[in-house]
Structures are given as C-alpha cells and as structure tokens.
C-alpha positions as CSV (number, residue, x, y, z in Angstrom):
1,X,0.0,0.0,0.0
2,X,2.6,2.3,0.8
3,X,4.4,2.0,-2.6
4,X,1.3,3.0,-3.9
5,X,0.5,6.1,-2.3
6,X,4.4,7.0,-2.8
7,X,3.8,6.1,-6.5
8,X,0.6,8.3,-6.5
9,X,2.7,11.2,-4.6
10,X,5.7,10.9,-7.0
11,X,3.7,10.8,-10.3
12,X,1.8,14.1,-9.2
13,X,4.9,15.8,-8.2
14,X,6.3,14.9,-11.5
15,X,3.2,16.2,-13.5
16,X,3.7,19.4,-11.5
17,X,7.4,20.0,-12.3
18,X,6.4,19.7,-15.8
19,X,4.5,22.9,-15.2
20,X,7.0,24.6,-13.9
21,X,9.5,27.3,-16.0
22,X,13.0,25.4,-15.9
23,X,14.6,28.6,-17.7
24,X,13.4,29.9,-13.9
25,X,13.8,27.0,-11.4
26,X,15.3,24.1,-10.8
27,X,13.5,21.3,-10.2
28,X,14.7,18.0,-8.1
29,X,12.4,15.2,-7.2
30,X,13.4,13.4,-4.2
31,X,12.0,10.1,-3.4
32,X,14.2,8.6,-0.1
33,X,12.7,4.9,0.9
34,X,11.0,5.6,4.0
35,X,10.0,9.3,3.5
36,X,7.1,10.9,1.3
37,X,8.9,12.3,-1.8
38,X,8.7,16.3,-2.3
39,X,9.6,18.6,-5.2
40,X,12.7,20.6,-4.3
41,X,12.1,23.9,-6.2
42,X,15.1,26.6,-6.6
43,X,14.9,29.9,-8.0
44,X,18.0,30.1,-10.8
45,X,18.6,33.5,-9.7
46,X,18.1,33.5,-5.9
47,X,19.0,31.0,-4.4
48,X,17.5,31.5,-1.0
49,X,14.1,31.3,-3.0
50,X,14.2,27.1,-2.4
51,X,11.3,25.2,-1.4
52,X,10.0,21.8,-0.7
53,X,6.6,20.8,-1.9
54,X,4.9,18.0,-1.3
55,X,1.9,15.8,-2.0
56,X,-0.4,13.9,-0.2
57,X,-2.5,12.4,-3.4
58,X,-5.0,14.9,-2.8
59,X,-3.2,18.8,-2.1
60,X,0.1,19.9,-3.0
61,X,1.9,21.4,0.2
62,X,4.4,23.8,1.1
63,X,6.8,22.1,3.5
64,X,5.4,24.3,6.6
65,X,2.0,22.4,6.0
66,X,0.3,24.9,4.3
67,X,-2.2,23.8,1.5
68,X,-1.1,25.5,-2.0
69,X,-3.9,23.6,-4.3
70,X,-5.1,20.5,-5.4
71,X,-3.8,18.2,-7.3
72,X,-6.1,18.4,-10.5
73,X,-5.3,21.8,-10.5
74,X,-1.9,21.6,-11.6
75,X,-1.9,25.2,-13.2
76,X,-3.0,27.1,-10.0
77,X,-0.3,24.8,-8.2
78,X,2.0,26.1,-10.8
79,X,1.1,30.0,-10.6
80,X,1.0,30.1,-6.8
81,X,4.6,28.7,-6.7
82,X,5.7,30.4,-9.3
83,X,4.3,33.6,-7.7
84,X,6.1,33.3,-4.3
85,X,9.5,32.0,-5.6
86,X,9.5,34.7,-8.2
87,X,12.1,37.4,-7.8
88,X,11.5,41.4,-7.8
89,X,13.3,43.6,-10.0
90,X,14.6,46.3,-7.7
C-alpha cells in the first residue's frame, strides 16, 4: 500500500514539475525509501528562493503544511509557486 501512495505522490509531483519554468527553477524530485517524496524547487537567480513541496495524493503542500492547491489543478499549483518564488526587479 505504501508503494502505492508514494507512487501516486511521486507521479503528481512529477506532473507538477512539468509545469513549472525550468529557464526559472530548478526542479529536483526526491524520493528517499521511508520518507514521502517532495519537489525541491530553486529559483536560478536566488537562491535563498528554495522550497520543498509535497503531496499527499490529494493537495500539494508547502513544507510548513500549508495547502497550495489541489492536485487536479496543476496550473493554480503552478502560478501560486511560481508567484512566491519569483524574484522582484529592484
């Protein structure tokens, strides 16, 4: 059962990297036995703009359990990280 809902979790995760902007971020999957895997999302040109996302087959989530939207919405998932990793031009 478990490799199932980490199969579920790691195909989702995938489907949302795929909406990402890789000219923007850079985009790791990491899948540790054991652990739920989580998107490990960098901004190219900030670095300090990293953050883990994770899914739970239902939600995507920002590490600090925060709901950012669900699953079949991998667009809004997409814009609403995009939006808070973004950097501002001074």
């Amino acid at each position: 059962m478990i490799n199932q809902v980490t199969q579920r979790e790691s195909s989702a995760l995938e489907d949302l990297a795929a909406k990402l902007d890789r000219q923007k971020y850079v985009i790791s999957l990491v899948a540790n036995a054991g652990r739920h895997p989580h998107l490990c999302i960098s901004n190219r040109h900030a670095d300090v703009l990293t953050e883990r996302i994770y899914c739970d087959g239902e939600w995507f989530w920002w590490s600090w359990a925060e709901r950012i939207a669900r699953v079949a919405d991998l667009a809004e998932a997409a814009a609403v990280i995009s939006r808070v990793l973004r950097t501002v031009a001074p």
